[in-house]
Each structure stands twice: as structure tokens, then as C-alpha cells.
C-alpha positions in Angstrom: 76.1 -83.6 -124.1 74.6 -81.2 -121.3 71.5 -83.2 -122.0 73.1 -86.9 -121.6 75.0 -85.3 -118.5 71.7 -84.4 -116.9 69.8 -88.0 -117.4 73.5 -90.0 -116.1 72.8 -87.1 -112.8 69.1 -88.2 -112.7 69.7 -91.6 -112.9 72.2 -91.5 -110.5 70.2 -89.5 -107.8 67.9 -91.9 -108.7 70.2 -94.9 -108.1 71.3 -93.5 -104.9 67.6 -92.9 -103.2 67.3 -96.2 -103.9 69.9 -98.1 -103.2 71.1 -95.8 -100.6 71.9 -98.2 -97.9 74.2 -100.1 -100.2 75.9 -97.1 -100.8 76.6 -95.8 -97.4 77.4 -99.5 -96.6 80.0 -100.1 -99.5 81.6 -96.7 -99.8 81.2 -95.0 -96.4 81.5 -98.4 -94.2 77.9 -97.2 -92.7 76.4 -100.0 -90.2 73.0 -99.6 -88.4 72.7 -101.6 -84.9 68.9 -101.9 -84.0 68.2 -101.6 -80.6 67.0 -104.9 -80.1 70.1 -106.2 -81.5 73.7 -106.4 -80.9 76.4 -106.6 -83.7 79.1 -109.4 -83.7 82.0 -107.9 -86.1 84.0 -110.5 -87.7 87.5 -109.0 -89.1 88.9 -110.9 -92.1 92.3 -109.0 -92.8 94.3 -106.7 -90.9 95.6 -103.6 -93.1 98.2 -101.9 -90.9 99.6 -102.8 -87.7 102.4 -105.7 -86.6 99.4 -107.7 -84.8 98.1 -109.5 -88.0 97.0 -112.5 -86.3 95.5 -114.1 -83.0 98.1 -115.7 -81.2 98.0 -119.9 -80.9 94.7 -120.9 -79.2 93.3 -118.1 -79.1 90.1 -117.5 -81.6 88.5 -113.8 -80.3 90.3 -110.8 -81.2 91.2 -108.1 -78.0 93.5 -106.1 -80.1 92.1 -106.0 -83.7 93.7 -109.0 -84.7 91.7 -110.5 -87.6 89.2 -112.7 -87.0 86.4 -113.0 -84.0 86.1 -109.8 -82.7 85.4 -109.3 -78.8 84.2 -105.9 -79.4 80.4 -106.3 -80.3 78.4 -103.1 -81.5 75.7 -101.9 -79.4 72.3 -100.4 -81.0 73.2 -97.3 -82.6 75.2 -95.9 -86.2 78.6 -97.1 -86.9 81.2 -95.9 -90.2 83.9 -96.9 -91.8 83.0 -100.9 -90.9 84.2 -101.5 -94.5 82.1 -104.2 -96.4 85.4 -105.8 -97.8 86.9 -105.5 -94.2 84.4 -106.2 -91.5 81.1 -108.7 -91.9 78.7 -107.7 -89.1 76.1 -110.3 -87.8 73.1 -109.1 -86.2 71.7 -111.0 -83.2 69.4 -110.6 -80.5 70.1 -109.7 -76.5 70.2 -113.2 -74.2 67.3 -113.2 -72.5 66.9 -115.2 -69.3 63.3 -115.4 -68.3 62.0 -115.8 -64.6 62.6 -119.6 -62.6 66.1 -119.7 -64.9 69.4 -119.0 -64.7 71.6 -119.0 -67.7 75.3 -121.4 -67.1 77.9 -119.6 -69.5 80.3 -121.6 -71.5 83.6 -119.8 -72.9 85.3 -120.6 -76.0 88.5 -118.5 -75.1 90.4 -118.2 -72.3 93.6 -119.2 -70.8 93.1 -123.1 -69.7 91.3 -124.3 -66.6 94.0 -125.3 -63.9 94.5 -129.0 -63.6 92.1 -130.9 -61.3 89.5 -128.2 -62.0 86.8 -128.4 -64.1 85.0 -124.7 -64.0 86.8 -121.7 -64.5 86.5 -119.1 -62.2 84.7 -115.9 -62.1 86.5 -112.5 -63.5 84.7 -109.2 -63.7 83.2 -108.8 -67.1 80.2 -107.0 -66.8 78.0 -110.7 -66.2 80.0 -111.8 -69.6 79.1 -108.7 -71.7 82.2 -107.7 -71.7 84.1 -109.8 -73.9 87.3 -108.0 -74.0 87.4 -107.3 -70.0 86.6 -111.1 -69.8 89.5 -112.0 -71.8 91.8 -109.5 -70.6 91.0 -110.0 -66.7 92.2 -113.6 -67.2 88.9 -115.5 -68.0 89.5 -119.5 -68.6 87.8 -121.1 -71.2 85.4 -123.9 -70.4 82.1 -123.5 -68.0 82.2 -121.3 -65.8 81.7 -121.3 -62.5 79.3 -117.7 -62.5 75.9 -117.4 -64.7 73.5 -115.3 -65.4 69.7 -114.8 -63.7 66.8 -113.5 -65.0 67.2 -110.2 -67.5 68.3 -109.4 -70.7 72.1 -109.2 -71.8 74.5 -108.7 -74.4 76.4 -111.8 -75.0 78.8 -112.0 -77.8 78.2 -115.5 -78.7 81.1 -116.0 -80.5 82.8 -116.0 -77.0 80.2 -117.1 -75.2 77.5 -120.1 -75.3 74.6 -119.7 -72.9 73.0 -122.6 -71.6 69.5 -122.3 -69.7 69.0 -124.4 -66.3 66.2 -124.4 -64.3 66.0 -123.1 -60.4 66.3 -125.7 -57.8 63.4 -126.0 -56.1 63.8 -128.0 -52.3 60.2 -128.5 -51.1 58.4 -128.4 -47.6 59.7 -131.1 -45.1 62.6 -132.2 -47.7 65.9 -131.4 -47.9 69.1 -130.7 -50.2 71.9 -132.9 -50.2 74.7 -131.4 -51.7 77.8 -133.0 -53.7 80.4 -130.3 -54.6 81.8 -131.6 -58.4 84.2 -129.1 -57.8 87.2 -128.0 -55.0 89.4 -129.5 -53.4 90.0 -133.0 -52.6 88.3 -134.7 -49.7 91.2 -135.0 -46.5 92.1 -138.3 -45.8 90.0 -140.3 -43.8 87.3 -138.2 -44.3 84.3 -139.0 -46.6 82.4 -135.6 -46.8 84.3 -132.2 -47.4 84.9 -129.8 -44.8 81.8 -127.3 -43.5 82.3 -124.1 -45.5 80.7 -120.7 -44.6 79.6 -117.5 -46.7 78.8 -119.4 -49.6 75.7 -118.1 -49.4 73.7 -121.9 -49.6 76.2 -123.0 -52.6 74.9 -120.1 -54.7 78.3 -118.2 -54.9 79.8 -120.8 -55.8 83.4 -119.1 -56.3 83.1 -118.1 -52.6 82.9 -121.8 -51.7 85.9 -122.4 -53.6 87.9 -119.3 -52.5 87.0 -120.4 -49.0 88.7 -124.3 -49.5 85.5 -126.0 -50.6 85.9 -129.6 -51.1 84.8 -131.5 -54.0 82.5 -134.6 -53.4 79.3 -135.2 -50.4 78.8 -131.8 -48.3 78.1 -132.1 -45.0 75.9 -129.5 -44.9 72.5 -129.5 -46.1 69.7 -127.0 -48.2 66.6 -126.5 -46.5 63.0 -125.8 -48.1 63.6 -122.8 -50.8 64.2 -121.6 -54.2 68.4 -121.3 -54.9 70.5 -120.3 -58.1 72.5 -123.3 -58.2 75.3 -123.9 -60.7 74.3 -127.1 -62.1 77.7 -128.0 -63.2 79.5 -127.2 -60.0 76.8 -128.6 -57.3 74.5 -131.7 -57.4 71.6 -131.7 -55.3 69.9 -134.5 -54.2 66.3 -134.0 -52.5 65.2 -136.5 -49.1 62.6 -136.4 -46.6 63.6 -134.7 -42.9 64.6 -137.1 -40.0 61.5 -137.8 -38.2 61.9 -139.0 -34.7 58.5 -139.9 -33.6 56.8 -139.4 -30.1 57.8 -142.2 -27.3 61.7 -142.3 -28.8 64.7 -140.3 -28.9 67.4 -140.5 -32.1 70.8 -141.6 -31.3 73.1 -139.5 -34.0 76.1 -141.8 -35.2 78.0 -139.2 -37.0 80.6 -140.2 -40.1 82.5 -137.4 -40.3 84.4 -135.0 -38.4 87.2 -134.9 -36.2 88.1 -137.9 -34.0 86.5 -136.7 -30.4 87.5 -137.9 -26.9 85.1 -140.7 -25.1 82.6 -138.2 -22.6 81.8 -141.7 -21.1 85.1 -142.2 -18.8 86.6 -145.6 -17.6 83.2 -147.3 -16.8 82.0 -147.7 -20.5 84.2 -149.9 -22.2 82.3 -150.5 -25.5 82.6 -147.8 -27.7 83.6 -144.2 -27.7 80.3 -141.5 -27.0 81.2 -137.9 -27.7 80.4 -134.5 -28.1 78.4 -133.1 -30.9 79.9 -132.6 -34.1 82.6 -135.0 -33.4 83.2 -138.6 -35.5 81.1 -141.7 -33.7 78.3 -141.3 -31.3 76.8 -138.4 -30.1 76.6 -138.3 -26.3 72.6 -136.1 -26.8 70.3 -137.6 -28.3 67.9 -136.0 -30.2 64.1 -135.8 -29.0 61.1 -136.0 -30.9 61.0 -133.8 -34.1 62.1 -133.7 -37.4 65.6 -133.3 -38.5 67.8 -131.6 -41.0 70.0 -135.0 -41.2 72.5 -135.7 -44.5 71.9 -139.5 -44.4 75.6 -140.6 -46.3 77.2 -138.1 -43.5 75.3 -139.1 -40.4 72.8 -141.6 -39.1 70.3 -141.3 -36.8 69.1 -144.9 -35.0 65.6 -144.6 -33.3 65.2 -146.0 -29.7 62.2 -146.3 -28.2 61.9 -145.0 -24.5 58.7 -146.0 -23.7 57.9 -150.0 -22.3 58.8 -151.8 -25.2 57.2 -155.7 -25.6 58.9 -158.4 -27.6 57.2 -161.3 -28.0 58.7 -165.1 -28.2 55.8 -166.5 -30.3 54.7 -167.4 -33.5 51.1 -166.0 -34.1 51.7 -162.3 -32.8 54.1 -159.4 -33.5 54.4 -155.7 -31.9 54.3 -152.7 -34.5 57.2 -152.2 -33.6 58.8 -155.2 -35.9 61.5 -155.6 -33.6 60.6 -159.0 -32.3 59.6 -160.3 -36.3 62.4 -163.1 -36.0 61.4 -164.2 -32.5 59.5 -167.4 -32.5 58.2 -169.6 -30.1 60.8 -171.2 -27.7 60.8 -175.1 -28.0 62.1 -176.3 -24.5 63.2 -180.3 -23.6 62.2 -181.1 -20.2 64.2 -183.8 -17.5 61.8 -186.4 -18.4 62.7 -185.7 -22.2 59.7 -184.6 -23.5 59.8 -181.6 -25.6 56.9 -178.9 -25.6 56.5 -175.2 -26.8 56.1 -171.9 -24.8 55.2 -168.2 -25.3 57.5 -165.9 -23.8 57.0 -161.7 -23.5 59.5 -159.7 -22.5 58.8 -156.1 -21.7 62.3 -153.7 -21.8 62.6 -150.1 -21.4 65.4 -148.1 -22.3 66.0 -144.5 -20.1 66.5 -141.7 -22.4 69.7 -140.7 -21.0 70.9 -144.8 -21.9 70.0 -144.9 -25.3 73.4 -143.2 -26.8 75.5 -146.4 -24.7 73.0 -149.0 -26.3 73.6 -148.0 -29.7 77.7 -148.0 -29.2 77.8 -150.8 -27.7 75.2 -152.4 -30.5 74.4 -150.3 -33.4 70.9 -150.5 -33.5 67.3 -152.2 -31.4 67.7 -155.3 -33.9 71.1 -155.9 -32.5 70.2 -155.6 -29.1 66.8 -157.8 -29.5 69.1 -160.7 -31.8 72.8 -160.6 -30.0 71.5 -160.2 -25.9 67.8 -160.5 -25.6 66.7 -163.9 -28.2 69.8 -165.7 -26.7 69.4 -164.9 -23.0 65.2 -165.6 -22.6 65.9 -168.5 -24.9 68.7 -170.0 -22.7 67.4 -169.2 -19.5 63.9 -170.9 -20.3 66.0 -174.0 -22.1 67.8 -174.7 -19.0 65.1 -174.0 -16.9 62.9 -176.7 -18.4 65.9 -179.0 -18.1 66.2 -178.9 -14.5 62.2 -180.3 -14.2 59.4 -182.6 -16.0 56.3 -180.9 -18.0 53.9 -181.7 -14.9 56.6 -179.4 -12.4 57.2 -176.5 -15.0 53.2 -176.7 -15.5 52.5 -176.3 -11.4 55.2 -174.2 -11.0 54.7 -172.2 -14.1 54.5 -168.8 -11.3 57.8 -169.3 -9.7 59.3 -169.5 -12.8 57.8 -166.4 -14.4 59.7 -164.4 -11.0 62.6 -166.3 -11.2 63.5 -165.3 -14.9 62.3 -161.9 -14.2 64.9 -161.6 -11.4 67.2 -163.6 -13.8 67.0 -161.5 -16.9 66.8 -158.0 -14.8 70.0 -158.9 -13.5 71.7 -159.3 -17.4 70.2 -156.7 -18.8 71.4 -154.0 -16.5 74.9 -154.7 -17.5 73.5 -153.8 -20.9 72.3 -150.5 -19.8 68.6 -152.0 -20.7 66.0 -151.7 -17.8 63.6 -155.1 -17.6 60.4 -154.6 -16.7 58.8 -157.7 -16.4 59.0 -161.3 -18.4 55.7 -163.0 -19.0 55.0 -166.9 -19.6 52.1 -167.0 -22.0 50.8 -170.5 -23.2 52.3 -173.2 -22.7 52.3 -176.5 -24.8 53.1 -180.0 -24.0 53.3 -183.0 -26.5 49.5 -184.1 -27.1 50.3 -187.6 -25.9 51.8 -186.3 -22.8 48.4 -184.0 -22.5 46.7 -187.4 -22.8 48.3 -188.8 -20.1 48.1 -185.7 -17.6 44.6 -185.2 -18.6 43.8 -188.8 -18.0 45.9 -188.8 -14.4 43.9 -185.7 -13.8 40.5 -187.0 -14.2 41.2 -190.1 -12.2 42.8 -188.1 -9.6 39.5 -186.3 -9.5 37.7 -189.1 -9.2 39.9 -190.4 -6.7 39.1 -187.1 -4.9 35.1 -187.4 -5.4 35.2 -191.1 -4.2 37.2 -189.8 -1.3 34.8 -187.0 -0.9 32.3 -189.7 -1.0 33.6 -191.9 1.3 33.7 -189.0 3.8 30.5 -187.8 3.4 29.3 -191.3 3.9 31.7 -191.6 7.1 30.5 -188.4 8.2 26.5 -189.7 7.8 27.2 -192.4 9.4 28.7 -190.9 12.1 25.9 -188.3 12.2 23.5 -191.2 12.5 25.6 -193.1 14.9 25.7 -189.6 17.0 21.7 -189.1 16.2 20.9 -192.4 17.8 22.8 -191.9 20.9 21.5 -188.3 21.0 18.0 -190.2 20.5 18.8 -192.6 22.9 20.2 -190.1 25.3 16.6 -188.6 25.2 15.2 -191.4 26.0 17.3 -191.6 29.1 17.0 -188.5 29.9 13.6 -189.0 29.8 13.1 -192.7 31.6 15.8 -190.5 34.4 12.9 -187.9 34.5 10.3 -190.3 34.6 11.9 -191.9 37.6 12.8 -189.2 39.1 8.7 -187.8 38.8 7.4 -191.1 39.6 9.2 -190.8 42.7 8.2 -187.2 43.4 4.9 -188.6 42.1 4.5 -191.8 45.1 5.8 -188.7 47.5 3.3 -186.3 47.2 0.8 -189.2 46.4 1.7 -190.0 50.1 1.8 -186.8 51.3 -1.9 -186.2 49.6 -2.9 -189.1 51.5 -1.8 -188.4 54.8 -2.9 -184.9 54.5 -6.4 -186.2 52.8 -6.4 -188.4 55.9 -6.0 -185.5 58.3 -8.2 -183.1 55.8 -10.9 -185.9 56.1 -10.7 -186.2 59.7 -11.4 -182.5 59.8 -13.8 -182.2 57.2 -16.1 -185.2 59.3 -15.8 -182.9 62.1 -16.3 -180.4 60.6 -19.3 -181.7 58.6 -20.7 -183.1 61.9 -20.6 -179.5 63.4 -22.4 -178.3 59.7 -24.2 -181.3 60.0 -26.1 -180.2 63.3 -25.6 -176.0 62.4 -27.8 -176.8 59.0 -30.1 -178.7 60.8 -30.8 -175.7 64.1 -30.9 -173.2 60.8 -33.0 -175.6 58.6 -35.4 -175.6 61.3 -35.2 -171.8 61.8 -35.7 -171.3 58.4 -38.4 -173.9 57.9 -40.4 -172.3 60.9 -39.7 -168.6 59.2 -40.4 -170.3 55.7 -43.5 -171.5 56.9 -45.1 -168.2 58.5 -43.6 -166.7 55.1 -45.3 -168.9 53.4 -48.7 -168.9 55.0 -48.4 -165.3 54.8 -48.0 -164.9 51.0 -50.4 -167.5 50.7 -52.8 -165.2 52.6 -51.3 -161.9 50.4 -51.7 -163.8 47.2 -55.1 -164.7 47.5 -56.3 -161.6 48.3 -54.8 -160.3 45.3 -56.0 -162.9 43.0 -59.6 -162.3 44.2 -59.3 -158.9 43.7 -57.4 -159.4 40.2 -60.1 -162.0 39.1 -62.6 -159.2 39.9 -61.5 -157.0 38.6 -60.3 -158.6 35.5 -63.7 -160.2 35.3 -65.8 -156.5 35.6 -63.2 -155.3 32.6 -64.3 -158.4 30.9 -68.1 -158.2 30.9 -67.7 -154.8 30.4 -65.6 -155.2 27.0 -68.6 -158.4 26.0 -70.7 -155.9 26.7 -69.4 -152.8 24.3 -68.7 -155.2 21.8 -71.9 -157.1 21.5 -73.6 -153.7 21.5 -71.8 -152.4 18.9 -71.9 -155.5 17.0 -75.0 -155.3 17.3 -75.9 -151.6 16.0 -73.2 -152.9 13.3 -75.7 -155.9 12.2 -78.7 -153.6 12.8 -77.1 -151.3 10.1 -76.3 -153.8 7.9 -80.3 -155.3 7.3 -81.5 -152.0 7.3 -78.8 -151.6 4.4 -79.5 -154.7 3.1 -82.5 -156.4 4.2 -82.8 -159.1 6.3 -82.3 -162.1 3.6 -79.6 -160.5 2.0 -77.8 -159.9 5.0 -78.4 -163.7 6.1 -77.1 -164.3 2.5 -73.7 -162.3 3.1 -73.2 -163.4 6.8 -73.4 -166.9 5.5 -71.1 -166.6 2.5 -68.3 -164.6 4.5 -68.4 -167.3 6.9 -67.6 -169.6 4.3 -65.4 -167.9 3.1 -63.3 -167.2 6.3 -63.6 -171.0 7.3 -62.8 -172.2 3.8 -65.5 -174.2 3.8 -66.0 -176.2 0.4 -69.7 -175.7 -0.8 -69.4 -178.4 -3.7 -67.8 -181.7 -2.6 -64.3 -183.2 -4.4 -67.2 -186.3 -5.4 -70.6 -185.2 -6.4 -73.3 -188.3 -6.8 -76.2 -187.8 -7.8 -79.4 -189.9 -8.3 -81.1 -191.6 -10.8 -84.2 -189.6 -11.2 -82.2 -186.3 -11.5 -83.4 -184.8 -8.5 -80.8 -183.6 -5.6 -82.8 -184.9 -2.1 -80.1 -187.2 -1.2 -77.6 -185.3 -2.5 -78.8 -181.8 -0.8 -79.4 -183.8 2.4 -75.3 -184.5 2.9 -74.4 -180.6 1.7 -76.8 -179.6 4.8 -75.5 -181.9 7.0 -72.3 -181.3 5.8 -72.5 -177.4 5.9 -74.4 -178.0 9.5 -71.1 -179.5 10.7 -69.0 -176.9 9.6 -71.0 -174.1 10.9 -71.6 -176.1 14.3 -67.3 -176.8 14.4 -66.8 -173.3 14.0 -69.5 -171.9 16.4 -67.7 -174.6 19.0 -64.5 -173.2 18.2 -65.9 -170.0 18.7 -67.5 -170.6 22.3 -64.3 -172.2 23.4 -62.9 -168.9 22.6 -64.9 -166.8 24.7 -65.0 -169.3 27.6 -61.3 -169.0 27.3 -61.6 -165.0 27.6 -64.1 -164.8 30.1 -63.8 -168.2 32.5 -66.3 -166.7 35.2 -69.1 -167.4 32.3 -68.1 -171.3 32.8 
């Protein structure tokens, strides 16, 4: 028996090593919480006590009622959770990870007032505390708290945990807000009242607390990252308010309190008030961009630089205001119709712009209800009061005139005119016809005129260049007279003067007459002794010049003929004497170019040369004797007291 009562010990140390977890879990009600984990304890029957039961509507247990417990076990060692009593699930912490919040939903609680839909925040540890939550009044339903990024521990039998991302608002956009809970919108209002210390919609129990009304917000969320309760606020992302360069933005405002017109007794069109007050907003906005909630307020652009509308089909500004203008069709007196192109150039002052838009709404209304009716009229009846041909010459005057006319109307509309332009203007083409035919012949009308004077005027000019011709003439016979006259005087003058001259000059010559004749005489007489004198004079000086001239001369013959002669006497001692007489003859010849052999050479019949040598000496004779003549003459010339 000691032997069997040994193994049974064995066996059962050996069962309880092994299955010790069992054990401690069935017999000492032993639970383990992980550290990562979180118990949810679920009671199924209630030994002692009165409270055997939750109460009606109620499913978690604050008071160890069976059932859901609100009591959860943290990580650590637990006894006497009985298997048979308590069933413990094991689940993991809530974690929230970064860029999310986590919206809690209750499944207990007392019930969410009437008219609300999110129950309101009670302290409970951020809804780990199941028990405070319940206790502390906590309504079932969503709440209106959550969580943010961390880990918790949520008893999820209470609690559901829905993730939600972070609203996001991005550059040069903004956050419209619409509150889906609060309370109710005041009559006549469209947008709740502005709250404060709401902290941008994020505490959203704050906005409540503070009278936050359900529905549009007037106030807006600017760039960011917010924790916004998805269930409680709606956001709806739009671009800024850009009011561009060269206008100003007019603010009509929807909501707000009824304000008092800043405009007094002289603006009768609409109310203009202060800031933050229902209807216009007496400042305008400059250029910039704009924090603006577009259902709560509107902002109408109005350009306050020269704006220009055009009445014509084929052009439009930028601007798209004047888009519906067209050109204006006109009907003149005469009953033709015919087309013209109309700009009008407007400018509206800065300080105007807030009275335009009360007393229109907007440009468009302007340009359709004052500006298209009045240049349209104005030009209509204009046109009525003259033909085409008048409008066309006086197209100048009329431009001023609806200028002055239009100024005038749009002052009373706060609108400043700057100038109105006539652009092209068209008639009918059979009416262009006819004035294009009338003008040509009145232009030809004016060049035959223009003719006709220039011959008129050449004609006169010829008529005037005759008599001026003429007039010379006259001038000139007048002269002629007048010198012919002058002329006979002084030809009768001359004559009695050459009279009385000639008179004088025979007396004159008569005493020169017998003057030249005494001094003739003289001078003949003095002439004469002169003369015989000179004679005498020149004579003896001939005689001496001839004898002298005549020693120098035979002196000269002589010196030459006796050194001509040494010369020759050289020569034929040179020479010889026939040689000499050879060359003497030959340079002769030579010098008197002399032909030795005749153009004609006969000869005779018996070959011999007697006749024929006969004429060459004779010939050669005659030569010699002409040039020893011609010689002698020579030297009779040079010496003539040889002759």
C-alpha cells in the first residue's frame, strides 16, 4: 500500500508540474494579465449580495452585478477569479497611431438628451475608466470627446473605438464649418452665433457649453492640422477670397444683427453699415486674399480702375462685363436703319463702390439695368432727330454731346463717366451707294469747278499779260517819243554848237593854217642844214667804214688763202699731186651732188664711149663752171671793192 501511495504522490506531483496552470486556475481562481494585455471579466452569477442583476438598460456591471463587468484587469496576477464564476478575455491596449484620432462610441449610459445627438464629455480617465465613466453620468451613444495618438486601455465591452483621420486645411484654403450639433439656429438667422474658446472646434464640449449652434458657422479654419470630431463638425475646404489689384471687394454680409444705415438721408437705395452687421459693409476690402465663408458672406468685386464696355459685336474686354452688349442698330429721320459701335469708359471711386453694389448687387447689374439702356436710348433718339448723311458729318458733336449726356446720369448713380466713344459706323450698303455716288460727283463738280477757275484765272493772267505786254510797249513808244524828242533837241543843239564849233575851228585852223606854215618853213630851213649836215657826217663815216671794212677784208682773203694754201701744199706733199687732184675733184662732187652717171646712159654702136664721154665732160664742165660762178659771186659779195 505504502508503495501504491507513493506512485498516486508521483503521479500527482507529476500531474501538477504539468498541468499547473489549470490547477491554479480551477482551484485557486489564479489569472495572469500580460502586460501587453488587459483583462475584460465577464461575471455569470452573483453568489451573495441583494444586487443579482443589472438594472433595465443597463449591460456593464459598476457594482458586481453579473454580467459585463466595468472593472477590467490590468497586467499583473489576479486569485480567486473562479473558472465557474468569472470568464476573463484577454485583449490588447487601443492604440491610436500618429495623423489619427480615435471617436469613442458607448454602449451604456444614461440616454443622450432629446435634440442631441453626442453625449457629452465626463471625466473617465480618456474612457479607461469604465466605472468612473458610468458613474460620473456618461450617456450612451458617440461621444462628443476622443482619443489622440497613444496607447489606452479601453474596455471594449463599454466602449467601441472608431479611427478618423486629422483634418488637414491646406495653404491658401480654408475650413468651413457646419456644427451637427448645439443649439438651434435663432430665427432669422442662417449661420449660428460666433463662439469663442473652442479652441478652432477642437474642444468641442466647450463650443457646446459656450451656446454653440448647430448648422453653418460663421467662423472659419485657417491653413493647419486640427483634432476634429468627425461626428460633431463637418468641414468643408474653399479657396481664399482673392481681390485682385485695380478693385476693391464690396462685403454683403448674411448674417448678424440688423445694423443702422452709416449713409444718412441722401442714400435712399439700400442700407450700408458697419462691419459685422447684416447687409452691406460701408469698407470695402482692398486687394488681398480673404478669409471669407461664402454661404455666410459675399464679397462682389468692383473694379476702380477706367473700366471700358464696348457696344459691339466683334470685341469684348477681359473683364466679360460688356459680353451681352452688342452693336446698337439706330433708325435715322429719313428711315434708314444702320449700325454703330459705341465704347463707354466708367470709373468707379473706391470710396463709391459699397453704394453701387446696394443699390445694384453687382457690375452685371449696373452694366444691364443703367448703362445698356441709357447709351442705347440716348444714341436711338439721337439718330432720330437726323438723316445718315448729318449723323455721319456730325458724328464729333455727337460723341461730346452723349458724353455730357451720359456724365450727367451716371452721377446720380454714384458712377463717374469718363468719356463715350463712337467707333464705326454703318449705313445700309444701298444708302453707301448713293452717298458714295453723290460724293464722287460732288467731287467732280468741285474739280470742274476747280477747272473752270484755273481756266478763268489763265485767262485772266493772259488777258493781264497782254496788257502788261502792251503796257510795255507803251511805255516804250512813250520813251521813244519822249527820246526822239530829247534826240531832235540835242541834234539841234549839236548843230548850232557844231555851227559855232566850226566857225571857230576855221579860225582857228586859219591861224594853224599860217602858224604851220612860219614853222614848216623854220623847220624845213633847220631840216635842210640838218640834213646837209648829216649828209656830210654820214659820208665821212661811210668812207671811213668802207675802209676800213675793206683793209679787214683783204686782210681776212689774205690769211685765208695763205693758209689754204699751206693746207693744199700739205695735202700733195701727203698725197701727191694726182691723188690730191683726184680727192679735190671727188669731194667737190660730192658737196655739189653732182651725178657722175646720167638717169639715161646711150651708148654707141661700136662699143666705144667718145660720144658718150664727150656729154659727161661737158656735163661735168658745167657743173664745175656753175659752182665756181656761184662761188665768185660769193666773194664779190664779201669783198665788193674787188668789183
Amino acid at each position: 500500500m505504502n508503495e501504491i501511495t507513493s506512485y498516486w504522490w508521483i503521479i500527482l506531483i507529476l500531474f501538477s508540474i504539468v498541468f499547473y496552470k489549470f490547477i491554479l486556475r480551477v482551484f485557486f481562481g489564479m489569472v495572469m494579465v500580460p502586460e501587453d494585455r488587459i483583462g475584460l471579466v465577464t461575471k455569470k452569477f452573483v453568489l451573495f449580495g441583494a444586487d443579482k442583476s443589472l438594472p433595465d438598460g443597463r449591460i456593464i456591471a459598476t457594482k458586481g452585478e453579473a454580467g459585463y463587468q466595468a472593472q477590467t484587469l490590468a497586467p499583473g496576477l489576479y486569485w480567486g477569479m473562479w473558472i465557474w464564476q468569472y470568464s476573463i478575455d484577454m485583449t490588447g491596449f487601443t492604440i491610436i497611431p500618429e495623423g489619427k484620432i480615435g471617436l469613442v462610441l458607448s454602449k451604456d449610459g444614461k440616454e443622450i438628451p432629446t435634440g442631441r445627438i453626442l453625449a457629452r464629455r465626463v471625466e473617465s480617465d480618456n474612457f479607461q475608466d469604465a466605472t468612473a465613466f458610468l458613474n460620473n453620468g456618461g450617456q450612451k451613444g458617440r461621444q462628443t470627446a476622443f482619443i489622440t495618438t497613444g496607447s489606452y486601455r479601453i474596455n471594449t465591452f463599454l466602449f467601441e473605438i472608431v479611427m478618423a483621420d486629422q483634418i488637414k486645411i491646406y495653404e491658401n484654403m480654408i475650413g468651413i464649418v457646419t456644427a451637427l450639433d448645439g443649439e438651434p439656429i435663432p430665427q432669422g438667422q442662417i449661420a449660428g452665433k460666433f463662439v469663442n474658446d473652442h479652441n478652432n472646434f477642437q474642444d468641442f464640449d466647450k463650443f457646446l457649453e459656450h451656446g454653440g449652434n448647430r448648422g453653418l458657422q460663421p467662423q472659419v479654419m485657417l491653413a493647419g492640422s486640427y483634432y476634429i470630431n468627425t461626428w460633431g463638425i463637418l468641414i468643408e475646404q474653399n479657396p481664399m477670397t482673392d481681390v485682385p489689384i485695380g478693385y476693391v471687394g464690396v462685403v454683403i454680409s448674411y448674417i448678424g444683427e440688423d445694423g443702422q444705415d452709416v449713409t444718412g438721408d441722401t442714400f435712399k437705395h439700400g442700407n450700408i453699415v458697419s462691419k459685422g452687421q447684416r447687409g452691406v459693409w460701408m469698407e470695402p476690402f482692398g486687394p488681398g486674399k480673404y478669409a471669407l465663408n461664402k454661404y455666410t458672406t459675399k464679397l462682389e468685386p468692383v473694379p476702380t480702375t477706367n473700366l471700358v464696355l464696348n457696344w459691339a459685336n466683334a470685341r469684348s474686354e477681359s473683364h466679360d462685363l460688356d459680353k451681352n452688349l452688342s452693336t446698337i442698330t439706330v433708325r435715322s429721320k429719313d428711315g434708314f436703319p444702320f449700325n454703330l459701335d459705341v465704347a463707354q469708359i466708367i470709373h468707379v471711386p473706391a470710396a463709391e463702390a459699397p453704394k453701387v453694389i446696394a443699390r445694384f448687387g453687382s457690375m452685371n447689374n449696373l452694366v444691364s439695368q443703367v448703362l445698356e439702356p441709357t447709351i442705347g436710348n440716348y444714341f436711338r433718339n439721337s439718330a432720330q432727330d437726323s438723316d445718315v448723311i448729318s449723323f455721319l458729318t456730325t458724328r464729333k458733336e455727337r460723341q461730346e454731346s452723349a458724353k455730357n449726356h451720359i456724365k450727367l446720369v451716371l452721377d446720380e448713380y454714384n458712377v463717374n463717366a469718363v468719356d463715350t466713344l463712337i467707333g464705326d459706323i454703318v449705313p445700309p450698303d444701298s444708302l453707301m451707294k448713293t452717298l458714295t455716288d453723290r460724293k464722287l460727283a460732288e467731287e467732280e463738280q468741285k474739280t470742274y469747278q476747280t477747272q473752270k477757275m484755273a481756266q478763268e484765272q489763265r485767262q485772266g493772267m493772259e488777258k493781264e499779260t497782254a496788257i502788261a505786254d502792251m503796257q510795255k510797249e507803251i511805255v516804250r513808244a512813250s520813251q521813244s517819243v519822249e527820246i526822239a524828242q530829247r534826240t531832235a533837241d540835242a541834234t539841234v543843239k549839236k548843230a548850232e554848237g557844231d555851227a559855232t564849233s566850226l566857225k571857230l575851228n576855221v579860225n582857228a585852223e586859219a591861224e594853224a593854217t599860217k602858224m604851220r606854215a612860219n614853222a614848216e618853213a623854220e623847220a624845213t630851213k633847220a631840216r635842210a642844214g640838218a640834213q646837209a649836215e648829216a649828209t656830210k657826217l654820214n659820208a665821212s663815216a661811210e668812207a671811213e667804214r668802207i675802209s676800213k671794212t675793206g683793209l679787214a677784208e683783204a686782210e681776212k682773203i689774205m690769211a685765208i688763202g695763205k693758209s689754204t694754201a699751206e693746207a693744199y701744199q700739205l695735202q700733195v706733199s701727203a698725197m701727191g699731186g694726182d691723188n690730191f687732184t683726184r680727192y679735190k675733184v671727188t669731194e667737190e662732187i660730192g658737196k655739189g651732188n653732182i651725178k657722175v652717171i646720167p638717169d639715161v646712159l646711150i651708148s654707141g654702136n661700136g662699143g666705144s664711149d667718145g660720144s658718150i664721154s664727150g656729154l659727161l665732160g661737158l656735163k661735168l664742165m658745167e657743173m664745175m663752171d656753175t659752182k665756181d660762178t656761184k662761188d665768185l659771186k660769193e666773194v664779190k659779195i664779201q669783198n665788193p671793192k674787188k668789183q
